[in-house]
C-alpha positions as CSV (number, residue, x, y, z in Angstrom):
1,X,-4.5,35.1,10.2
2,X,-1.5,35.8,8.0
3,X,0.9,33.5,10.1
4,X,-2.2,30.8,9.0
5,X,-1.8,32.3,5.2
6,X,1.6,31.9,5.0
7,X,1.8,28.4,6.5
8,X,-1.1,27.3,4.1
9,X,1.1,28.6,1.7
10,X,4.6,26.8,2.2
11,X,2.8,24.2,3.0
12,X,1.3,24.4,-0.9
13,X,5.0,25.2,-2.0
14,X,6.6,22.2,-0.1
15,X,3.5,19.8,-1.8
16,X,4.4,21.4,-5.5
17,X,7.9,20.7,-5.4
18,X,8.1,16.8,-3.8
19,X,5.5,16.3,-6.9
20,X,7.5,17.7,-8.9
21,X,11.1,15.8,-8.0
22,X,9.1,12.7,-7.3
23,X,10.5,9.5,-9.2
24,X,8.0,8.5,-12.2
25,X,6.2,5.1,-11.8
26,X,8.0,3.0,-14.1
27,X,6.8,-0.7,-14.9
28,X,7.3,-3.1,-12.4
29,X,6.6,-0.1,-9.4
30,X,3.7,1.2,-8.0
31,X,4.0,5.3,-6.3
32,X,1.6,6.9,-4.4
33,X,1.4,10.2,-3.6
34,X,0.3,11.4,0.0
35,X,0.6,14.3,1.9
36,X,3.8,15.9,0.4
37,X,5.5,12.5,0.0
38,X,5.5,9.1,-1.9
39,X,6.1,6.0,-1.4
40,X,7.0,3.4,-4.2
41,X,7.2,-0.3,-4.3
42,X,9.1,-2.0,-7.2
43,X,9.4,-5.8,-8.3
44,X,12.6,-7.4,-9.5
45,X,12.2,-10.3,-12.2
46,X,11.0,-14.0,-11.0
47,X,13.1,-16.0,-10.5
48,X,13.3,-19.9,-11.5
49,X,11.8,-21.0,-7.8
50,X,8.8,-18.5,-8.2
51,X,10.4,-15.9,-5.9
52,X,11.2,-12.4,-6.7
53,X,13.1,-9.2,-4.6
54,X,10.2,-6.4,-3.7
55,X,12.3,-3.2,-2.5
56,X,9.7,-0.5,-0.8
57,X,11.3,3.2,-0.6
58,X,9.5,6.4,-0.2
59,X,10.6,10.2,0.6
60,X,9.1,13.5,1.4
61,X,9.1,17.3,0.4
62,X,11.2,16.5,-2.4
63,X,14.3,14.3,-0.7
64,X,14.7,10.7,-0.9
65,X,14.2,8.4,1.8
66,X,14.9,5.5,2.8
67,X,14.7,1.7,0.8
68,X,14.4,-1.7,2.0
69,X,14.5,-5.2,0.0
70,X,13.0,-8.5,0.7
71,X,12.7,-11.6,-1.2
72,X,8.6,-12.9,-1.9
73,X,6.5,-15.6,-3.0
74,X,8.2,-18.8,-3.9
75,X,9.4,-20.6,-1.0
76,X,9.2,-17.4,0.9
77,X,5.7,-16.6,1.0
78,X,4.0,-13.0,1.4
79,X,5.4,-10.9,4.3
80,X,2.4,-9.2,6.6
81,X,1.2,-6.3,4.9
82,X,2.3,-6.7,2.2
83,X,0.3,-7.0,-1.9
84,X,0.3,-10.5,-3.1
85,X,1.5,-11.0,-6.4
86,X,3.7,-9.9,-8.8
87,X,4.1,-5.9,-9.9
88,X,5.9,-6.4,-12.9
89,X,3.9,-8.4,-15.8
């Protein structure tokens, strides 16, 4: 029982701080929170041809992870999975 206590609790700890060093939604990004994590999702400006760079990133229990970039809309369309539209107004 106090193995279970004291996993509950780190687990609690490790939650607390990844909120805490988390990167603030700003406009133009989208975070969620899950689990000890986020991930974020982040618009660049339109560009002349409609199309814009979306970069997805994420991390958990308070380091960064990884980010990737890929152009949308325009010519290019919407990916699989991916939100249609623009983030940023």
């Amino acid at each position: 029982m106090k193995n279970i206590l004291t996993m509950v609790g780190i687990g609690a700890l490790a939650a607390a701080y990844s909120l805490a060093l988390a990167p603030p939604a700003s406009a133009g990004c989208q975070s969620v929170y899950v689990l000890g994590g986020y991930r974020s999702t982040c618009d660049g400006p339109i560009r002349p041809d409609g199309s814009w760079d979306r970069c997805d990133g994420g991390g958990f229990g308070g380091f960064g992870g990884g980010s990737s970039c890929f152009p949308m809309g325009g010519p290019f369309g919407v990916p699989a999975g991916q939100q249609p539209g623009h983030i940023y107004p």
